[in-house]
C-alpha positions as CSV (number, residue, x, y, z in Angstrom):
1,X,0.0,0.0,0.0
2,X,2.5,2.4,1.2
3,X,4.5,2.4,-2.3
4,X,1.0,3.0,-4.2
5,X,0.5,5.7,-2.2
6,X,3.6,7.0,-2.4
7,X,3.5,6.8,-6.8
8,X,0.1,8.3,-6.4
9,X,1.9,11.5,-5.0
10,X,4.6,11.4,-7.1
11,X,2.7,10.6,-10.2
12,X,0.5,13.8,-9.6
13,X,3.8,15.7,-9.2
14,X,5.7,14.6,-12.1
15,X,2.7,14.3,-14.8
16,X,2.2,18.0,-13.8
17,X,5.7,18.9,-14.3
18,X,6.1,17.1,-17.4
19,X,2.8,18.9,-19.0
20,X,4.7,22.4,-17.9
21,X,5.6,22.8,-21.8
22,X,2.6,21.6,-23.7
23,X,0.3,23.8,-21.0
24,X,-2.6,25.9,-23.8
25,X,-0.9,25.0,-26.3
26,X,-2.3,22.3,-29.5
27,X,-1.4,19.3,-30.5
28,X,-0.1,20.4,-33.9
29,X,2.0,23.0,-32.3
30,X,3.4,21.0,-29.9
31,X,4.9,18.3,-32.5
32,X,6.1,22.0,-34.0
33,X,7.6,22.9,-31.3
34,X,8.9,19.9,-29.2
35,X,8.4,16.8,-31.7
36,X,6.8,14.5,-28.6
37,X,7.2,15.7,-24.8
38,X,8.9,12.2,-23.4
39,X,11.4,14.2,-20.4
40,X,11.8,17.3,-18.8
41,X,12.1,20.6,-20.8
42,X,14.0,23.7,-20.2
43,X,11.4,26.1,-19.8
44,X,13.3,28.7,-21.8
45,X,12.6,26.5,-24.7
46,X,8.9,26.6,-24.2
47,X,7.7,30.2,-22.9
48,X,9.4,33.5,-22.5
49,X,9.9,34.7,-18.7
50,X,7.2,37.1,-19.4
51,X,4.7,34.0,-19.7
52,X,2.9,32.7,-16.9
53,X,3.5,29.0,-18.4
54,X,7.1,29.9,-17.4
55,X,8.3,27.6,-14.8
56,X,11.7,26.1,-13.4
57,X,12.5,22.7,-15.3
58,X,10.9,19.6,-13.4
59,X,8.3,22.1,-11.1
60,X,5.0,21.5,-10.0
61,X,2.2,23.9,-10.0
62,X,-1.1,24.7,-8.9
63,X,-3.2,21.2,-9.9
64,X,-0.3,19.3,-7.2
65,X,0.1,22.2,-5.1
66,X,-4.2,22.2,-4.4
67,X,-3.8,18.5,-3.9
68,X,-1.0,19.1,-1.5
69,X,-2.7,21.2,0.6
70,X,-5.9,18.9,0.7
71,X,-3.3,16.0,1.9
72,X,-1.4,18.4,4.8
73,X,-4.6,19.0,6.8
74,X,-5.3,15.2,6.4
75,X,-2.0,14.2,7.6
76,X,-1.3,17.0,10.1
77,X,-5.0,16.6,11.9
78,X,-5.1,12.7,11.0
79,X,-8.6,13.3,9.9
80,X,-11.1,15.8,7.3
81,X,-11.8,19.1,8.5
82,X,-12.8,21.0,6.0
83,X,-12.2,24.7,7.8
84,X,-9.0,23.4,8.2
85,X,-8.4,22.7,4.2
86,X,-9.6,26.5,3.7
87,X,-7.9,27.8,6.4
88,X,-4.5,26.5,4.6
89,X,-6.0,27.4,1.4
90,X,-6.1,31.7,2.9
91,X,-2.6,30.7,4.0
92,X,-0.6,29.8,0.9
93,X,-2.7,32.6,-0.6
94,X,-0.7,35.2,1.8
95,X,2.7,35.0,-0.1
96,X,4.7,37.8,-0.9
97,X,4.0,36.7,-4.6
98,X,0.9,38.2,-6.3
99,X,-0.6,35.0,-6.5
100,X,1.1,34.1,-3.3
101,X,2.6,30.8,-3.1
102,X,0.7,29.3,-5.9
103,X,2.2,28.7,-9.3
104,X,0.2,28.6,-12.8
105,X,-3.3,29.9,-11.5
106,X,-5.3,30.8,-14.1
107,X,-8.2,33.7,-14.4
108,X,-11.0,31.7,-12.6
109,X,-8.3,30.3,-9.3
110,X,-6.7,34.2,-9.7
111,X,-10.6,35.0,-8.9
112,X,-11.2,32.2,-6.4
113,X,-7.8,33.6,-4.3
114,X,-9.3,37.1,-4.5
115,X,-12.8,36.2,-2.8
116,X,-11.0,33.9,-0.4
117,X,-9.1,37.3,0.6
118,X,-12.0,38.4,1.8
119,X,-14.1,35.8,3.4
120,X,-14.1,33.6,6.2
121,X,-17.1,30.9,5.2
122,X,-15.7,28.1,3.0
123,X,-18.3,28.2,0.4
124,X,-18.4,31.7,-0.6
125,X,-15.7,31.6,-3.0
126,X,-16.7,29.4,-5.8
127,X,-16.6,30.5,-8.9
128,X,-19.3,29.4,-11.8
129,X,-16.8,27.4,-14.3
130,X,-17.2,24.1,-15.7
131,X,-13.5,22.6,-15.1
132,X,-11.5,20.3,-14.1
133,X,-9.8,22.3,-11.0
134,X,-11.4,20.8,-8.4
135,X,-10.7,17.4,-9.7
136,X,-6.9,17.8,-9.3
137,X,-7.1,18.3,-5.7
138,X,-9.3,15.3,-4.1
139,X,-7.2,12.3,-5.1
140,X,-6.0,12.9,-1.0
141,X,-9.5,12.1,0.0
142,X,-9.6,8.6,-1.7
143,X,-6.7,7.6,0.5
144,X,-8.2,8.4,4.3
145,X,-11.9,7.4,3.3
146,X,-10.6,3.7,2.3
147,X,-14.0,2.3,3.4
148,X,-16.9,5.0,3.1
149,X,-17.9,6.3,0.0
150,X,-21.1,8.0,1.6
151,X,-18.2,9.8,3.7
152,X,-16.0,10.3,0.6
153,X,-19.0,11.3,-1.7
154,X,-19.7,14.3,1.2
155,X,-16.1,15.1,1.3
156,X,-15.4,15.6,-2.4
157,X,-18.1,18.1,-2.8
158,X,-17.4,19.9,0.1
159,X,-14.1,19.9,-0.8
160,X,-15.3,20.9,-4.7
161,X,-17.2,23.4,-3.6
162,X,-14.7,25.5,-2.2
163,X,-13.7,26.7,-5.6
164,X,-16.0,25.8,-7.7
165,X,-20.1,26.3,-7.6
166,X,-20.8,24.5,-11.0
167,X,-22.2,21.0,-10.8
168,X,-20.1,19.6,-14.0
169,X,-16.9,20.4,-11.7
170,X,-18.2,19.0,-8.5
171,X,-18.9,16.1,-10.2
172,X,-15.9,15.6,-11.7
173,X,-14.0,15.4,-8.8
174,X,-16.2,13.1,-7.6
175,X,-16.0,10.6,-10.8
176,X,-12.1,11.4,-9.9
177,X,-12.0,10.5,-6.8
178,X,-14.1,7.3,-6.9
179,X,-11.5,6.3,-9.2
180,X,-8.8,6.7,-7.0
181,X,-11.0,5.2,-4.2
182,X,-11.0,2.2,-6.4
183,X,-7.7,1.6,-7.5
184,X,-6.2,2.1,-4.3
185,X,-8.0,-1.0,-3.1
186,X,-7.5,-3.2,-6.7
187,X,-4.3,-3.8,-8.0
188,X,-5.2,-4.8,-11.0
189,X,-8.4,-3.9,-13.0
190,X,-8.7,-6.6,-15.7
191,X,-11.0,-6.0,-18.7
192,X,-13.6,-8.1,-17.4
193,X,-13.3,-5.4,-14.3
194,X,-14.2,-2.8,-16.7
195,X,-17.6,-3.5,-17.1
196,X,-18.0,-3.6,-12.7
197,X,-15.8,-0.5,-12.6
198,X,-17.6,1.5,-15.0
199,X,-20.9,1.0,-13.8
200,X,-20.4,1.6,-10.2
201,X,-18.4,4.9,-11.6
202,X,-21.3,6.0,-13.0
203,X,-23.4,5.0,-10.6
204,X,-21.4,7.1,-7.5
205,X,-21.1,10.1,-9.9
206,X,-24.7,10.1,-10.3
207,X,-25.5,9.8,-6.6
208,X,-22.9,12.6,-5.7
209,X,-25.1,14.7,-8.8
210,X,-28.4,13.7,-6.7
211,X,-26.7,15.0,-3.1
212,X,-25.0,18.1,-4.7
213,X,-28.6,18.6,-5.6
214,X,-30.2,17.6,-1.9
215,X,-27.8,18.8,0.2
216,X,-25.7,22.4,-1.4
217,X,-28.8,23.2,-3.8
218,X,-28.4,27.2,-2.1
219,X,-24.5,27.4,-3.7
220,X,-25.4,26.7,-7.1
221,X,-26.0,29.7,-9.1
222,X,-30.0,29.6,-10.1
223,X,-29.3,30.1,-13.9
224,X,-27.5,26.7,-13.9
225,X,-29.5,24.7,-16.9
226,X,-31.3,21.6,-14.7
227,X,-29.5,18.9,-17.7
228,X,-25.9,20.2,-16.5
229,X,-26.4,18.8,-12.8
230,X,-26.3,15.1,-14.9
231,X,-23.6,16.3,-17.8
232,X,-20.7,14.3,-16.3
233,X,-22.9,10.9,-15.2
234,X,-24.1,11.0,-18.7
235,X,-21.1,11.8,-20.5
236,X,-19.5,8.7,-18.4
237,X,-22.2,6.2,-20.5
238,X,-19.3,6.4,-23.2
239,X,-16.1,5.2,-21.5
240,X,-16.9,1.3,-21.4
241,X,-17.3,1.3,-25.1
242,X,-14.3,3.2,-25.6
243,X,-12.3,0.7,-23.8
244,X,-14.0,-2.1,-25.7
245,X,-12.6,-0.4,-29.2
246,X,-9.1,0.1,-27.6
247,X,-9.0,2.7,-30.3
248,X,-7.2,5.9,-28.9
249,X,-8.2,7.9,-32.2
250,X,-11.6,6.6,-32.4
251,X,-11.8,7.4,-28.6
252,X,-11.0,10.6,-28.6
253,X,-13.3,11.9,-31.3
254,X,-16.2,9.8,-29.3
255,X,-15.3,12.3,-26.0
256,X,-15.1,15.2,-28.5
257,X,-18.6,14.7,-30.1
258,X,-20.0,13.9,-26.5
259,X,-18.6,16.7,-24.5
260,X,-20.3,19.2,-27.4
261,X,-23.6,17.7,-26.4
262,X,-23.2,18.7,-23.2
263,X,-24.2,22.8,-24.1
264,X,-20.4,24.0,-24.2
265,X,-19.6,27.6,-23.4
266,X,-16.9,27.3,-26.3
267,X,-16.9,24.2,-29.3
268,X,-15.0,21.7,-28.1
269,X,-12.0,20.3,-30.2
270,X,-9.6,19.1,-27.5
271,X,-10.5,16.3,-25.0
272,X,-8.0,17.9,-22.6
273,X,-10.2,21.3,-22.7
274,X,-11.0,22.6,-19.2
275,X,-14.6,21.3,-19.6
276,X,-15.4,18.6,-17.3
277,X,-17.5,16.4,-19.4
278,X,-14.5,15.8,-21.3
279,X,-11.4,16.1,-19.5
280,X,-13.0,13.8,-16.7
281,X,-13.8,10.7,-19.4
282,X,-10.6,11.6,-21.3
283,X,-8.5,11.2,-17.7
284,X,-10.0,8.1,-17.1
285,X,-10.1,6.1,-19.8
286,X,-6.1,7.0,-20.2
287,X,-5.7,5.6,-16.7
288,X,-7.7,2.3,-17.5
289,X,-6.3,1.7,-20.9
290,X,-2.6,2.8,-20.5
291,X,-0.4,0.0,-20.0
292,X,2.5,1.6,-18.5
293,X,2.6,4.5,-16.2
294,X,4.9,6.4,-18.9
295,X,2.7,5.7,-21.5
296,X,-0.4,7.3,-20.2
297,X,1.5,10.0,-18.9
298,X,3.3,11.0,-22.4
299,X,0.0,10.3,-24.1
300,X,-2.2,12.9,-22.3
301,X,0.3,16.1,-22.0
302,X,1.2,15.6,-25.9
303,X,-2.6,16.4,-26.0
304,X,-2.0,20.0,-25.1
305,X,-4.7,22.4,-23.4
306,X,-4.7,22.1,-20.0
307,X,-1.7,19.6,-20.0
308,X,-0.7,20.8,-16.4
309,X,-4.0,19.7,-14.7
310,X,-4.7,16.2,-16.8
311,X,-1.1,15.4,-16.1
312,X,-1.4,15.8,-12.5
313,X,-5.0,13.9,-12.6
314,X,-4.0,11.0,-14.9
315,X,-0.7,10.5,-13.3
316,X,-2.1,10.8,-9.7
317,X,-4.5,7.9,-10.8
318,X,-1.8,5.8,-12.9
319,X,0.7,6.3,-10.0
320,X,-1.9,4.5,-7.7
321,X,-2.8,1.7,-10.2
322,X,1.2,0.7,-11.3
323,X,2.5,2.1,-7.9
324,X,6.2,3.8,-7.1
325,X,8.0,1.0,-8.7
326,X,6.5,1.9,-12.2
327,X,7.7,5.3,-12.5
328,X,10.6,5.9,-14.9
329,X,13.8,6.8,-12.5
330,X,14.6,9.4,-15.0
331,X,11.3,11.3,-14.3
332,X,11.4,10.9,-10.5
333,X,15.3,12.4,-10.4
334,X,14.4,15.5,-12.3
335,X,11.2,16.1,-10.3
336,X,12.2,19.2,-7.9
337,X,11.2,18.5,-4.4
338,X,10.8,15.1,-4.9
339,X,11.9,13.8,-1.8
340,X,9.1,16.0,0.4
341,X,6.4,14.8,-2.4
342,X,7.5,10.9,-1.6
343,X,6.9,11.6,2.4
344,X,3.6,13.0,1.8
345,X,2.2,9.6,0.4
346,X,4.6,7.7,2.9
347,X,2.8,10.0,5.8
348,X,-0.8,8.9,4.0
349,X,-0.5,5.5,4.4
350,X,0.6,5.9,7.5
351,X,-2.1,7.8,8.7
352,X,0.3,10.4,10.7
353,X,3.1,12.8,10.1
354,X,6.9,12.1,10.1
355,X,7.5,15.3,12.8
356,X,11.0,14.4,12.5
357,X,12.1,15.2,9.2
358,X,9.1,16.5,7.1
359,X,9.5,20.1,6.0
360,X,6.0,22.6,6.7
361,X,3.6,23.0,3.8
362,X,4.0,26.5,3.6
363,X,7.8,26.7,4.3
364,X,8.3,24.1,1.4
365,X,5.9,26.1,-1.1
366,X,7.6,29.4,-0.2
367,X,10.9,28.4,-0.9
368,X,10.0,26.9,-4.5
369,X,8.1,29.6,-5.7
370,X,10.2,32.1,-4.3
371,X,13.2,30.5,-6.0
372,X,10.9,29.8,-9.3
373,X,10.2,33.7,-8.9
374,X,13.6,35.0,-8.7
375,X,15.1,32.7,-12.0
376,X,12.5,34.0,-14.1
377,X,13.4,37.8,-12.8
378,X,17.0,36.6,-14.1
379,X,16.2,35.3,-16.9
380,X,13.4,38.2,-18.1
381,X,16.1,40.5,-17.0
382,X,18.7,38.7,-19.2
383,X,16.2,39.0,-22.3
384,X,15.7,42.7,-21.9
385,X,19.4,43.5,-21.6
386,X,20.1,41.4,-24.7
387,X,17.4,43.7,-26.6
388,X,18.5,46.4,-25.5
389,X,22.2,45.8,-26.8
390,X,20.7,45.2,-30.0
391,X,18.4,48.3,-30.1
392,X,21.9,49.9,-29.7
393,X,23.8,48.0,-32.7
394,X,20.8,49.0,-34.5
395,X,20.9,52.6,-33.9
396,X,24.5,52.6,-34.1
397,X,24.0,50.9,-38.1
398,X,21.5,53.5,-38.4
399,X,23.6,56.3,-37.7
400,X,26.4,54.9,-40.3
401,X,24.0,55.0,-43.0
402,X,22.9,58.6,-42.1
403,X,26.9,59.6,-42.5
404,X,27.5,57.8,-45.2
405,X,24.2,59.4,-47.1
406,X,25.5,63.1,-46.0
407,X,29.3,62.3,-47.9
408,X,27.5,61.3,-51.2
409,X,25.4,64.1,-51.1
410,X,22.1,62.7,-52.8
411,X,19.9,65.5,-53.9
412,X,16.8,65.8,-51.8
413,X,13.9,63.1,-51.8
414,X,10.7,65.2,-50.7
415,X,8.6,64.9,-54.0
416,X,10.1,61.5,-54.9
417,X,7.3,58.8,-54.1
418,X,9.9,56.3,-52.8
419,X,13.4,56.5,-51.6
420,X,15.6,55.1,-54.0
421,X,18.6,53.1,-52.8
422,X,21.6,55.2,-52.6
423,X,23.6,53.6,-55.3
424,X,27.0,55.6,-56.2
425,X,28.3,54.8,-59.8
426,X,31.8,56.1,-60.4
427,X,31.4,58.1,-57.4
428,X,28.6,60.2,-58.6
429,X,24.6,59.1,-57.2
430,X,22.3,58.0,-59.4
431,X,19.6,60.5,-59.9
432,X,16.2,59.7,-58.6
433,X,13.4,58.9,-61.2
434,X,11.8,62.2,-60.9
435,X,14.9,64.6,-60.9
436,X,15.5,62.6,-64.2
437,X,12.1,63.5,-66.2
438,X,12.7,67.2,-65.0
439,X,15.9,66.8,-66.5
440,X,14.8,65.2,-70.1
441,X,12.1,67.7,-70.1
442,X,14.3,70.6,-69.7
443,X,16.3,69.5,-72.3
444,X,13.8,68.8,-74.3
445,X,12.5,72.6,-74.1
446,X,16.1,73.6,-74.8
447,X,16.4,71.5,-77.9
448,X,13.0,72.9,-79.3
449,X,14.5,76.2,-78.5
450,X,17.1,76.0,-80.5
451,X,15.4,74.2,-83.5
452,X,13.1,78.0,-83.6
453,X,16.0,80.2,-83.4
454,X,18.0,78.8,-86.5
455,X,14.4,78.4,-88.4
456,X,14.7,82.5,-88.0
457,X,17.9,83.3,-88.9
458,X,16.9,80.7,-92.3
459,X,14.4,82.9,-93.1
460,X,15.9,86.1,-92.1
C-alpha cells in the first residue's frame, strides 16, 4: 500500500511537471515545437519569462500544489476538517507573490484567491466554471476514506465546492475521486473489471449529482440549466465502449462529439479542454487503458490544453494503479522536491506525520516559488538587456548610414514617391526617377529652342 501511495503523490507531481511545456498549447504545435514531450524541458525552450506558463525545469504547480494542501490537513490533523483545508487554502494565498505561493493559477483560481481574501465561510468563493480544478485536488480524500464512499461522496463536494459552484466540476472530482478510491483497493483492474468499474463509476457520480442537488442546492448559481447537474454521469455512459474499441483515435473523437452535447460555453475540439465532461472521461479512460505508467503519462500532456492539470489527474490515478516501482527513475530524479512529495504519500498510508524530518507546507511552497520567482526575474532581466544591446547596434548601423548618405550628397527626396537606394556609380549618385524626367524635359524645351532660333535666322 505504502508504495501506491507514495506513486500516487509522485505521479500527480511529475505528470504536472512534465505537461509544464505543452500547457494551452495544441497538439499540432506542440509536435512543432517539441516533436513529442517524453522528459523534462527547459522552460526557456517553451515560454518567454514574461509568460505565466514559465516555470523552473521539473516544477510542479497549482493542480499538485491544491492536492498538497488537501493531503497536509489530512496528515497534520489525521482526519477531514474541511475549515482546516480553507484555512490553509487563505494561508498559501498570503505569499509575498501576487498570487502568493501558488504557481500557474489561471483567471478563474486568480478569482477564487481574490474572494478567499475576503471571506471567512468556505463556500463563498466558488466561482461558476465548468472545469477540471477541483478534480486535481481530491485524489488525498480517496486515500483516508478507504472504506466510506457515503463519507467520501460528502467530502469531495465539500471539498469541490470551495472553488467551484458548477455541478459539471463537482462532479468531476467526484467521478475522480471514486476512481482513486478504487484503485487504491484493486491492484489490477482486468477487462472483465471494466464492465464492474464503470458502472459503479457512473453509478457514484450520479449519486454525488443527486446529493449536490439535496444537500448544497443554495450554492449553485440559479441560472444553472437543470441537464448540466447530470452532464458528467451521462457523458461517463461512453467510457466502457471506448475501452471495448481500444481505439485511442476513435476514442478521442467519441469524447469530443460527447462533450459538445453537453451545451459547451466554447466548441470543443480538445479532449484535454477545461470542460469537465471531457477532461473527466478523457483522464479516465487514459488511466484504464494505458499500460504503463509512462505511456499514459506521455500520451495525455502531448494532447496540449490544459496539460498541467490532466497530467497531474491521470498520473495521480496511474501512479496508484502501477505504484512507485513503475515510475521511470529518469522522471522521479528530475522532479524538484521530490523527496518531500514521496513523504507526503509515505505520511498517507501511514495515517500520521513524520514530525521528525518532514518540511512545513507553507515553508516548502515558499521556498519553491520564491526560488521559481527570482530565475524567471533573471532570466526576463537577461532577455531585456540582450534587446537592449541590440536596439543599440541598430541605432549605431543607423547612424552609419545617415553619415555615409550626408558624404554622397544625394539630392533631396521630398517629391520623390519612394526612396531610391543610394547607389553611387563612379562616385557620382544615381539621380532619382523624378529629378531625371525634370531633367529630359528641360532639355527637351532647350532643344525645341534651339530648333526655332535657327528656323529664323533661315528665313531672315
Amino acid at each position: 500500500m505504502k508504495q501506491r501511495y507514495k506513486g500516487a503523490f509522485l505521479g500527480m507531481a511529475i505528470g504536472d511537471a512534465l505537461g509544464a511545456p505543452a500547457q494551452s498549447l495544441k497538439p499540432g504545435r506542440i509536435v512543432q515545437a517539441f516533436g513529442k514531450i517524453m522528459d523534462y524541458i527547459e522552460p526557456d525552450k517553451a515560454f518567454e519569462p514574461t509568460s505565466s506558463h514559465w516555470r523552473l525545469k521539473g516544477l510542479y504547480s497549482l493542480p499538485t500544489q491544491q492536492a498538497l494542501v488537501v493531503a497536509e490537513s489530512l496528515i497534520t490533523s489525521s482526519k477531514y476538517d474541511l475549515q482546516d483545508i480553507f484555512t490553509t487554502f487563505q494561508a498559501m494565498a498570503r505569499g509575498e507573490e501576487p498570487l502568493g505561493y501558488f504557481r500557474g493559477a489561471d483567471v478563474h483560481f486568480r478569482k477564487v484567491l481574490d474572494l478567499m481574501g475576503t471571506s471567512a465561510a468556505p463556500f463563498e468563493c466558488g466561482v461558476s466554471h465548468p472545469g477540471i480544478g477541483a478534480a486535481s485536488r481530491v485524489l488525498p480524500l480517496a486515500l483516508i476514506f478507504r472504506n466510506d464512499e457515503t463519507a467520501l461522496m460528502r467530502a469531495a463536494v465539500e471539498c469541490a465546492l470551495l472553488t467551484h459552484n458548477d455541478p459539471r466540476a463537482i462532479a468531476g472530482a467526484a467521478a475522480i475521486v471514486y476512481a482513486a478510491f478504487r484503485f487504491s483497493q484493486e491492484r489490477q483492474i482486468t477487462p472483465k473489471d471494466r464492465i464492474d468499474f464503470c458502472r459503479d463509476l457512473q453509478r457514484f457520480t450520479r449519486k454525488s449529482e443527486e446529493f449536490l442537488q439535496d444537500e448544497f442546492k443554495r450554492c449553485i448559481p440559479k441560472e444553472i440549466p437543470q441537464p448540466a447537474f447530470y452532464a458528467v454521469s451521462d457523458a461517463l455512459s461512453i467510457l466502457l465502449p471506448c475501452l471495448r474499441e481500444n481505439d485511442c483515435a476513435l476514442a478521442r473523437k467519441t469524447i469530443i462529439a460527447e462533450a459538445n452535447r453537453r451545451d459547451p460555453q466554447f466548441p470543443i475540439s480538445s479532449p484535454n479542454q477545461d470542460f469537465a465532461p471531457s477532461a473527466i472521461v478523457h483522464a479516465l479512460y487514459i488511466s484504464l487503458s494505458a499500460l504503463t505508467f509512462g505511456q499514459g503519462v506521455i500520451e495525455i500532456i502531448n494532447e496540449g490544453k490544459e496539460a498541467c492539470a490532466m497530467g497531474a489527474i491521470a498520473g495521480g490515478l496511474l501512479g496508484l494503479r502501477f505504484g512507485d516501482d513503475g515510475i521511470p527513475d529518469e522522471w522521479r530524479a528530475g522532479l524538484l522536491n521530490a523527496h518531500e512529495i514521496a513523504r507526503r504519500g509515505d505520511e498517507m498510508a501511514n495515517g500520521f506525520p513524520d514530525w521528525s524530518e518532514r518540511t512545513d507546507l507553507i515553508a516548502m511552497e515558499s521556498r519553491l516559488t520564491r526560488d521559481d520567482a527570482a530565475e524567471r526575474r533573471k532570466r526576463r532581466e537577461a532577455v531585456i538587456h540582450e534587446e537592449e544591446k541590440r536596439a543599440q547596434k541598430s541605432a549605431a548601423r543607423g547612424k552609419t548610414a545617415a553619415s555615409s548618405e550626408t558624404k554622397a550628397k544625394l539630392p533631396p527626396q521630398e517629391e520623390a514617391p519612394f526612396a531610391p537606394p543610394p547607389w553611387i556609380v563612379f562616385g557620382e549618385p544615381l539621380a532619382d526617377p523624378i529629378t531625371k524626367q525634370r531633367d529630359k524635359a528641360l532639355r527637351g524645351r532647350k532643344r525645341i529652342e534651339w530648333k526655332e532660333t535657327r528656323r529664323r535666322k533661315s528665313k531672315e
